[in-house]
C-alpha positions in Angstrom: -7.5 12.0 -4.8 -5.3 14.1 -2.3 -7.1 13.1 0.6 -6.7 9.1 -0.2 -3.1 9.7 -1.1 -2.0 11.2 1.9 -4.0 8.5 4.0 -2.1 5.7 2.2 0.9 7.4 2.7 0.3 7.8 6.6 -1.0 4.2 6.7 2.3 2.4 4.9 4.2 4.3 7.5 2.1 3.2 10.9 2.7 -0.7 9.4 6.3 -0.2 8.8 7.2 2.1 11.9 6.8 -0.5 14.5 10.4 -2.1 15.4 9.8 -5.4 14.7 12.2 -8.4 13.5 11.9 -6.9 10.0 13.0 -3.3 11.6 16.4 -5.2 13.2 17.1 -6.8 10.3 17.3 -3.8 7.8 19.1 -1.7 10.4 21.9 -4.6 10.9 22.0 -4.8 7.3 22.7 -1.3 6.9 25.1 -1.3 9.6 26.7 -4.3 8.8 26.8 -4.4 4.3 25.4 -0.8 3.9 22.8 1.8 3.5 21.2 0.3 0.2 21.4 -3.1 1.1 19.2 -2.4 4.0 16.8 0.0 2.3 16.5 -3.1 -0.5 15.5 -5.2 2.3 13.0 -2.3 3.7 11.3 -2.8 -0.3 11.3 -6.7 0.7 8.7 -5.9 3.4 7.1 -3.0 1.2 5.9 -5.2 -1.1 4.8 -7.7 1.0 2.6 -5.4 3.1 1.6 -4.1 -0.7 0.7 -7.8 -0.6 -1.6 -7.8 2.4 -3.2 -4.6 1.7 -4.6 -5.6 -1.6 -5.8 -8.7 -0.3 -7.2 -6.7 2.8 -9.1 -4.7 0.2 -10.4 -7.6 -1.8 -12.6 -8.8 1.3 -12.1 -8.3 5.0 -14.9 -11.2 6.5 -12.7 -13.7 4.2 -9.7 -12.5 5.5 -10.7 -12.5 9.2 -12.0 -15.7 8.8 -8.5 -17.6 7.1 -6.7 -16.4 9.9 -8.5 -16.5 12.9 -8.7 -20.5 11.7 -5.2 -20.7 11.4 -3.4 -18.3 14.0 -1.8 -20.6 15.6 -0.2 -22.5 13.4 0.8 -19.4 10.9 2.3 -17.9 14.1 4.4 -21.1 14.9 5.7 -21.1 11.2 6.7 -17.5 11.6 8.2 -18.2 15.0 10.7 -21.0 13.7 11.6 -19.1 10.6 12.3 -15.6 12.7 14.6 -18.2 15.4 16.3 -19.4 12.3 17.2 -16.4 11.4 18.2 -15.1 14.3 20.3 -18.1 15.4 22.1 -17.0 12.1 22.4 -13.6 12.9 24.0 -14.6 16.4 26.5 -16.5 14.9 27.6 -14.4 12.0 31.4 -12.9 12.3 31.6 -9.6 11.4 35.4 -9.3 10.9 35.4 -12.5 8.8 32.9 -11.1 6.8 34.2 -7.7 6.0 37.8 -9.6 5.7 36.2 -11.6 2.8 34.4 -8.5 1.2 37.5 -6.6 1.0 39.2 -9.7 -1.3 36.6 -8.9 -3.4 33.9 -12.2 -2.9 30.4 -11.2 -3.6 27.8 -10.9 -1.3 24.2 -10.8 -1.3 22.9 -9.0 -4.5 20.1 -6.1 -3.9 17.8 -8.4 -5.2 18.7 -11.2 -2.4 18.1 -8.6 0.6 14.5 -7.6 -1.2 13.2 -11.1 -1.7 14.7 -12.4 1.8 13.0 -9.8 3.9 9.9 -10.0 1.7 9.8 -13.7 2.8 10.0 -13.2 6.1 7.6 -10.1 6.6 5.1 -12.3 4.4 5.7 -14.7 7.2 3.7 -12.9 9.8 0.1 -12.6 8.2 -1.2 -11.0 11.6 -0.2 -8.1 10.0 -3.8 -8.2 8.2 -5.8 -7.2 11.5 -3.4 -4.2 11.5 -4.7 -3.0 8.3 -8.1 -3.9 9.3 -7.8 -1.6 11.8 -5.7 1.3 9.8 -8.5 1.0 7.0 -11.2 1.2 9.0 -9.7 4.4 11.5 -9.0 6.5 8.2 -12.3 5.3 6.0 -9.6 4.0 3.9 -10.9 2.1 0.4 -14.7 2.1 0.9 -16.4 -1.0 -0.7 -18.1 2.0 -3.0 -14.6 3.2 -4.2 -13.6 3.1 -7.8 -11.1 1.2 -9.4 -8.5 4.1 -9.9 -8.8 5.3 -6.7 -8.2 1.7 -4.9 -5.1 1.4 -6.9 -4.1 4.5 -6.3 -4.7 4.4 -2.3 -2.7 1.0 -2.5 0.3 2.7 -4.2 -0.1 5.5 -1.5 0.6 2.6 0.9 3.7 1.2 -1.0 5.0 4.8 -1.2 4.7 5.4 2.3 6.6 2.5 3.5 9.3 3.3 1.1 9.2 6.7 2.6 10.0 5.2 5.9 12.6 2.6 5.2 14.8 5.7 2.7 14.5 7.7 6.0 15.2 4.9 8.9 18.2 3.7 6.6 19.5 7.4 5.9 20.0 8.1 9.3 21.3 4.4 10.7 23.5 4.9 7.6 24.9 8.2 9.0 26.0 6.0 12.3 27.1 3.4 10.3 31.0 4.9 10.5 31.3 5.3 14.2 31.2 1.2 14.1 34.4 -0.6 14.4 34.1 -4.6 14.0 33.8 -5.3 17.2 30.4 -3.0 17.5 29.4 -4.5 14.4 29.9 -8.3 16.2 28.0 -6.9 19.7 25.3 -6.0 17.2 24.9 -9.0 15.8 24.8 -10.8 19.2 22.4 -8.1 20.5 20.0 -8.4 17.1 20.4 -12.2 16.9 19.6 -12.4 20.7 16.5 -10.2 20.4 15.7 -12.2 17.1 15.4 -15.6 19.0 13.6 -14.3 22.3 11.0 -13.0 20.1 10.5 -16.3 18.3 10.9 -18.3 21.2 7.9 -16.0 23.1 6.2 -16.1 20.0 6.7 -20.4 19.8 5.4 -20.4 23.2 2.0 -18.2 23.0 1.2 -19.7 20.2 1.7 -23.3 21.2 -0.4 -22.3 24.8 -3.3 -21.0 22.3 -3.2 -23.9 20.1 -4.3 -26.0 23.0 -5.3 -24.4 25.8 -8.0 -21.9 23.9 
């Protein structure tokens, strides 16, 4: 029991430590609207790796198979959504913002952030090889596991990647006051910027794959 909990645990960390598109966003988020509202959006991607993990466990040749046959295309998809989003994030004025959260108009909701990054981390299935890998470096969920202890593994994974995204957010929080509005605005340039070179490289490889594999 201890030994698949603390494997989870270390697993939903490694998937959620890289610094990745979903990494910028719930750092600008807590930077820009606050510490929760980017630890909701670090849940977002929580559940969908929770997602991918359980549908790792439930059968790893079918899962290979999907999207090997469709990595192209499901990489494309993820591309133009992440370029979307970061063409957004580039143009997004800080001080207006702030200026219209201080008259008191609402912004996203807790539950926004969580479903918005949960879309777009569910956007990049790759993320299955990953686990793939993860599972099979730590004997993670052997096909001759029991029920209890699969559920419990996958919860170990969930718990982990909270784990990160409390502490990431904690600490980004912390720096969060030495930003005036005009850091806040260069941030959003720089994380919109970095948002739409990714997608752009990503548009491009995948695009060269699709036809010249």
């Amino acid at each position: 029991m201890i030994d698949i909990t603390y494997k989870g645990i270390i697993i939903g960390i490694l998937v959620s430590a890289p610094m990745g598109p979903i990494g910028i966003l719930c750092i600008q988020r807590t930077l820009y609207k606050g510490r929760w509202h980017g630890f909701f959006s670090g849940v977002g991607a929580a559940f969908s790796d929770l997602f991918y993990a359980v549908i790792t466990c439930m059968g790893m040749g079918i899962v290979v198979s999907f999207v090997e046959d469709n990595q192209s295309v499901l990489q494309i998809v993820g591309s133009i959504l992440l370029m979307l989003y970061g063409i957004y994030t580039f143009r997004t004025n800080p001080s207006k913002n702030l200026k219209k959260t201080k008259e008191g108009i609402k912004t996203n909701s807790y539950s926004q952030d969580t479903a918005t990054a949960f879309l777009l981390t569910f956007s990049n299935p790759l993320i299955l090889f990953l686990y793939i890998a993860l599972f099979a470096r730590f004997n993670f969920i052997l096909p001759d596991e029991k029920l209890y202890s699969m559920i419990l593994g996958l919860l170990s994974i969930f718990l982990g990647a909270l784990c990160w995204w409390f502490t990431i957010t904690y600490f980004v929080g912390k720096l969060r006051k030495i930003f005036n509005v005009r850091g806040l605005w260069i941030m959003n340039r720089i994380m919109g910027s970095v948002i739409i070179v990714l997608s752009v490289l990503g548009i491009v490889f995948s695009v060269w794959d699709l036809y010249y594999k």
